[in-house]
N, C-alpha and C positions, 0 to 999 in steps of 0.2 A: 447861333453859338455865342456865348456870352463869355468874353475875354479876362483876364485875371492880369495886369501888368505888373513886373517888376522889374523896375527899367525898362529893356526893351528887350525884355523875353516873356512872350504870351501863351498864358496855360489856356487855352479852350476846351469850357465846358458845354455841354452842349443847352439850349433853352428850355428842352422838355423833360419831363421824367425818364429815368432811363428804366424799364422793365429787367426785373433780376426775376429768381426762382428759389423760393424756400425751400432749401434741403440739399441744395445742388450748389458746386462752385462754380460763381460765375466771375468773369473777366472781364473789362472794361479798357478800353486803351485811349488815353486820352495823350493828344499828342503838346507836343512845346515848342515853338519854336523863338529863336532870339533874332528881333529883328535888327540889334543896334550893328556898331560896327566894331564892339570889343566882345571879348568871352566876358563870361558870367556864370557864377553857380547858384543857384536859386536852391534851398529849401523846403519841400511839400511837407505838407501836415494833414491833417482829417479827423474832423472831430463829429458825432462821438467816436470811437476807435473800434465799437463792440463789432464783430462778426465782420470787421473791413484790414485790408494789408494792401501796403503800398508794399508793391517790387523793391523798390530805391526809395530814401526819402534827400536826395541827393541828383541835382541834374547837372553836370558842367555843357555849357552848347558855347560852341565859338559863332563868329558873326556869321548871320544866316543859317544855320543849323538847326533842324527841327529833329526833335526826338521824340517816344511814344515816352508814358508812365502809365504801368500797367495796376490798376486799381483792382484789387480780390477782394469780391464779396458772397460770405457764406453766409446765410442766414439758416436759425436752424428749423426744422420742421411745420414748428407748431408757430412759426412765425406768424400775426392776423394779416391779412390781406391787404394791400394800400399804399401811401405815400409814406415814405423815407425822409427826412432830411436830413445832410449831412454835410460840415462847411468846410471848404477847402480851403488851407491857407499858404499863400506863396511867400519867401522872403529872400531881399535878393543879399547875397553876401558881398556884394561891390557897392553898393547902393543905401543899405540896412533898408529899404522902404518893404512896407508889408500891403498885402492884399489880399482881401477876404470871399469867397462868392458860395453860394449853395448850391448844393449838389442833391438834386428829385430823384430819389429810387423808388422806384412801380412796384411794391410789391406782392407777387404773384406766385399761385402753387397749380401744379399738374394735378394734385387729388387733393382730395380733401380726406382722405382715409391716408394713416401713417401706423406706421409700426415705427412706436417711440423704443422700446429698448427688449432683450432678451435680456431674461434673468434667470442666473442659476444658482439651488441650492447650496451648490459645491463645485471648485474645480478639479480638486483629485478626488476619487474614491476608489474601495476595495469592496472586490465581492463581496455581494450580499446586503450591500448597503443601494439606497435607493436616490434616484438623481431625481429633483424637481425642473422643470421647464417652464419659464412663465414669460409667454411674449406678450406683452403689453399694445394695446389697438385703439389709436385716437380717434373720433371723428370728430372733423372740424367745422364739418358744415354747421351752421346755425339754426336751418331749419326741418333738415328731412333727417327721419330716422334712414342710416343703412347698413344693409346687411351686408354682412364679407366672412368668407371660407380661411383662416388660417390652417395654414400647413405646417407640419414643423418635420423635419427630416432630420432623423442623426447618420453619420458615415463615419467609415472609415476606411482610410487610404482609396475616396471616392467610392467605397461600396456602401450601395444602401443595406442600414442596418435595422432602421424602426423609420416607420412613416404612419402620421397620425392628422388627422386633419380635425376643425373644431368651428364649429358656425356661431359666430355671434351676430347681434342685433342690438346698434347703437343707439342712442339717445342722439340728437344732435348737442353739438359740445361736449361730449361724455365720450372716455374711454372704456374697455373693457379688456379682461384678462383670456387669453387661452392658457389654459394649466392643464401639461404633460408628466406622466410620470414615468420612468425609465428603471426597472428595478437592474440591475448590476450583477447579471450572472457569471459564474464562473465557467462559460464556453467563450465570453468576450475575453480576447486577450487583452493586454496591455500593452499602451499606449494613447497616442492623441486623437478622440474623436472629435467629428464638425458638428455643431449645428445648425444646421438654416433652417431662416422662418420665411414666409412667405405672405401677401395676403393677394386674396383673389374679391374683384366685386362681382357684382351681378352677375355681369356678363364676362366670368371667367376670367377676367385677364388679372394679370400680374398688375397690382398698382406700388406694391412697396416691399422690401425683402433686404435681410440683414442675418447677419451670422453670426456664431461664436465658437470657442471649442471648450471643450474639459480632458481632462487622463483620467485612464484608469493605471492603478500599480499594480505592479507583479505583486502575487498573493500566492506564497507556497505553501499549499495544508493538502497533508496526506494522511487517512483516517487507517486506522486499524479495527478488523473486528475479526475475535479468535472466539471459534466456536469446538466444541467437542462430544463428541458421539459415540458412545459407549456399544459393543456387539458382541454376538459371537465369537469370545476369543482372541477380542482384538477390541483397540481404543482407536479415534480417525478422529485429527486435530485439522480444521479447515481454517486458512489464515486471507479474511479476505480485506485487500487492501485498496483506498478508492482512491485518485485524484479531486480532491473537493476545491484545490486550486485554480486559477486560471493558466501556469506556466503550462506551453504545450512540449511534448516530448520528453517528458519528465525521464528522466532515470536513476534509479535509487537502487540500493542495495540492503535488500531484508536478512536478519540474523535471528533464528529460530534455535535452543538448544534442549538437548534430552539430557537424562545421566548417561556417563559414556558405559554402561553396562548393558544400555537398551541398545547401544548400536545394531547387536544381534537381530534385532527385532522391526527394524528400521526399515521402511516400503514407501518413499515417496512416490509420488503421481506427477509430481513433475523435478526431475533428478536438480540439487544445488549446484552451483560453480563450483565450489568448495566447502571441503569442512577442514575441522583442526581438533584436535583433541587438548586440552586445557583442566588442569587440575580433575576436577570429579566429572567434568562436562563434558560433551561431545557440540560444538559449532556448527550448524551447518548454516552455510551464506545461498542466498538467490539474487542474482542481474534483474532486475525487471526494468523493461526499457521501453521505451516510445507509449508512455503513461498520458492519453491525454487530459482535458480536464471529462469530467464526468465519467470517465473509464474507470474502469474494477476487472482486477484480477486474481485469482485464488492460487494457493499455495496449501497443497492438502499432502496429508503423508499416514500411514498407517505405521503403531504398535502392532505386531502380527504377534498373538502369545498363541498362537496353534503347533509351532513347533516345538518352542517349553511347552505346553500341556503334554505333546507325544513323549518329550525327553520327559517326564516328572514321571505319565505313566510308566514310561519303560522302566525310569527306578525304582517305579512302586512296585512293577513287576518284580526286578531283581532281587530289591528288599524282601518283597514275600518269599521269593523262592528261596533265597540266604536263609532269612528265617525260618521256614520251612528245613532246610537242608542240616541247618544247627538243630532243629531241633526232632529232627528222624531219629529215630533208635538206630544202635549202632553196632557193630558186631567185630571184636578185636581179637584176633588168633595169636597167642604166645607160645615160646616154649624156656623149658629150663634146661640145659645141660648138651651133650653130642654124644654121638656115636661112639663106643670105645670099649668092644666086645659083648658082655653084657649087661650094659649099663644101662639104669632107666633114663630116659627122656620126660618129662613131665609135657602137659600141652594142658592151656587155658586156653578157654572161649569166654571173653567177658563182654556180656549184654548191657547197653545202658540203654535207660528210655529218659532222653532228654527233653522229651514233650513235658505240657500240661495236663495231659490227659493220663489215664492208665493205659497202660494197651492188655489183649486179652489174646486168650489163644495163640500162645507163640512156640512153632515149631522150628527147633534148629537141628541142623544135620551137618555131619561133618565126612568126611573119606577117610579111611587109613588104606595107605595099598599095601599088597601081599609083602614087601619085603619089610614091613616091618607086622609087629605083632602086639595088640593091646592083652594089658595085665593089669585092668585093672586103674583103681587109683580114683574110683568116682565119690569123691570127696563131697559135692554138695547135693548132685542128683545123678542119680544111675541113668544112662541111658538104652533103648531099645536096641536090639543088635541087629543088623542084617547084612547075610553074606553074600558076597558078590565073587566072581569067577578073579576079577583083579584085585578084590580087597575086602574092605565090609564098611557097611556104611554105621553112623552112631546117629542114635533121633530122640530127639529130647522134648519133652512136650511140659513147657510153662503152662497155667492157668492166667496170669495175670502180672506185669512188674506195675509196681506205680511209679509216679512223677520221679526223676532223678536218683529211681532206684535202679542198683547194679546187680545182676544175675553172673557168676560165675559158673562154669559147666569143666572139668578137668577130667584129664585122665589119664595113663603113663604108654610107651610105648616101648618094645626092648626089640633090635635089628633080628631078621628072621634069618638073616644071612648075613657075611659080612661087607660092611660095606666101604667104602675107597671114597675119597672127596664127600661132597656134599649132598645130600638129598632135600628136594623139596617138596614138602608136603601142601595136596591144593587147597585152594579158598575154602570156610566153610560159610552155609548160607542160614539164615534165618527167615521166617515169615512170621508174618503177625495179622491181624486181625484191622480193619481199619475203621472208626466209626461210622463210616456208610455202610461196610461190610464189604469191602474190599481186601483182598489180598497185598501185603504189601512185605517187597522182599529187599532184605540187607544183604550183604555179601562181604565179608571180611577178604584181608592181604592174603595172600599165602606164604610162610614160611619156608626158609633153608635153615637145615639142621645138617654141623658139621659133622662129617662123619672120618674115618682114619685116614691117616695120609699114609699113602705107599712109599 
């Protein structure tokens, strides 16, 4: 051991080289002791300074008091192999006297294969974008090529997420690259992932390994896609909605509206939370909840026009029949004047044919019953007579009326007896002729005709 005096406090260092390890912190305790008979604070220094730390550069020791000073030496990886020097220098602060001595460092490495750094393209990214991995592989040796296994693991929260391994073959002296690529889906959530790299030689073992992390960010994208399908009688609008995000358990609320005239018509397949009614619009809202990423789900609802087509025909029906109904020939029983000894009574029958068409063969008939008595009075067409045991019937036979022409039929009738209140004369009917050749029969009101009041 070779002594260092200042005054008489002695730093001993030792005669040999001291062996360290590149890559590794190594420690050193090198002790001091003061042999005089007063305290002293002595001064350590060390030069050069690179990759060395002194614990203290400060010792106070009273008389006879030895202390350690712990010397840190990191050397970094790719450190060459061999002798160190490094000179220690002591100064006494009682004394100012200085002393210098050399300090031999061995140095020395466990492998010769290092994984100098992990390199990353990026520390944050967002789905869809792509991470690079580049762990960097030295070999130090000078003269043999060798081979080694890099591994590189990503995780998170300790779960393995991607594992890749990558075999290179070094040059001595010569580094080489493993390049991973990690593309960034949106089933990875966000947050901090790890990654370790590893390297293995020959015979498998672990000789160097080192880490890093990056993030991923929340990424919220929710797609829409609105399809529509036209049918029988009905439109079917399918609204399907994806998570293309990473956030998991997504829950959003979709707003879908019709005109609020269609409400009637409105059949979804999966019923909304709510709707609201809003100027010309009808709202309808849906919950959709626990949306993960890559998840889709559909929102489909039918227009159903099968019950307007039923309601349109029914009106189409009604209208025809309307139609129809206006425009039937018609048959309208009048009278002029009452009862009031022997007075005549007039009675019109007026035919209209409100159709488009002509009509043909029209027979009308009328009643008169026995207590009164016709005299006559057939002003535009005589009618046929026939008696009956309760009255006589009247029968008129048209050839033809055309379009919104009127056929009047009249005749008079005088009481065959006297008669007290009112009589009323019944319905008279007509038929006519149909263009398919059908039968088709009118029926006029029946009349009361005042008669004396007792």
């Amino acid at each position: 051991m070779a002594p260092i005096l200042a005054n008489d406090v002695t730093l001993v260092l030792p005669d040999s080289a001291i062996a360290v390890y590149a890559g590794e912190q190594n420690i050193i305790e090198i002790p001091i002791k003061n042999s005089g008979l007063q305290s002293d604070t002595v001064s350590i220094s060390i030069w050069p300074n690179n990759w060395v730390d002194l614990k203290t550069y400060w010792v106070t020791l009273g008389p006879g008091e030895t202390k350690k000073v712990s010397l840190f030496v990191e050397l970094p990886e790719t450190t060459e192999e061999g002798v160190k020097v490094y000179t220690i220098t002591s100064k006494s602060l009682e004394t100012d006297s200085t002393s210098s001595l050399p300090l031999y460092l061995n140095v020395k490495r466990r492998t010769d294969i290092i994984l100098t750094e992990i390199k990353l393209n990026k520390q944050t990214l967002l789905p869809g974008e792509v991470l690079s991995i580049q762990s960097v592989v030295a070999n130090l040796d000078r003269y043999n090529l060798l081979e080694v296994t890099v591994t590189t693991d990503i995780l998170k929260d300790g779960k393995l997420i991607k594992k890749s391994e990558t075999v290179l073959k070094l040059e001595p002296k010569s580094t080489g690259t493993s390049t991973v690529f990690f593309d960034i889906e949106n089933v990875y959530e966000a947050g901090n992932y790890a990654v370790e790299a590893s390297i293995r030689d020959s015979l498998n073992k672990i000789v160097d390994e080192d880490e890093t992390s990056f993030e991923i960010k929340n990424h919220i994208k929710i797609s829409k896609e609105v399809t529509g399908e036209w049918g029988l009688f009905y439109f079917k609008k399918t609204i399907r909605i994806e998570n293309q995000g990473n956030v998991r358990n997504s829950n959003l609320t979709f707003t879908d509206s019709i005109p609020k005239y269609m409400v009637y018509f409105f059949y979804p397949s999966t019923e909304p939370a709510s709707h609201e009614i809003k100027d010309k619009n009808a709202y309808y809202y849906w919950e959709i909840t626990n949306l993960n990423p890559n998840d889709s789900t559909a929102i489909t609802y039918r227009l159903n026009f099968f019950a307007l087509l039923v309601a349109l025909l029914l009106a189409c029906i009604l209208l025809a029949l309307l139609v129809k109904y206006l425009r039937r020939p018609i048959m309208v029983k009048n009278h002029r004047g009452f009862f009031s000894g022997d007075k005549e009574v007039s009675i019109s029958l007026h035919i209209k044919n409100r159709g488009k068409k002509p009509i043909k063969n029209i027979f009308a008939k009328d009643f008169v019953p026995s207590v009164v008595k016709v005299i006559g009075g057939f002003d535009t067409l005589k009618p046929k007579i026939r008696k009956r045991e309760d009255g006589i019937d009247l029968l008129w036979k048209i050839e033809k009326i055309r379009p919104g022409e009127e056929v009047i039929l009249s005749y008079k009738i005088q009481p065959s007896i006297e008669i007290i209140g009112d009589l009323e004369l019944p319905k008279a009917k007509m038929m006519h002729e149909s263009r398919l050749g059908k039968r088709r029969v009118s029926i006029s009101k029946s009349i009361i005709i005042k008669g004396k009041i007792k």
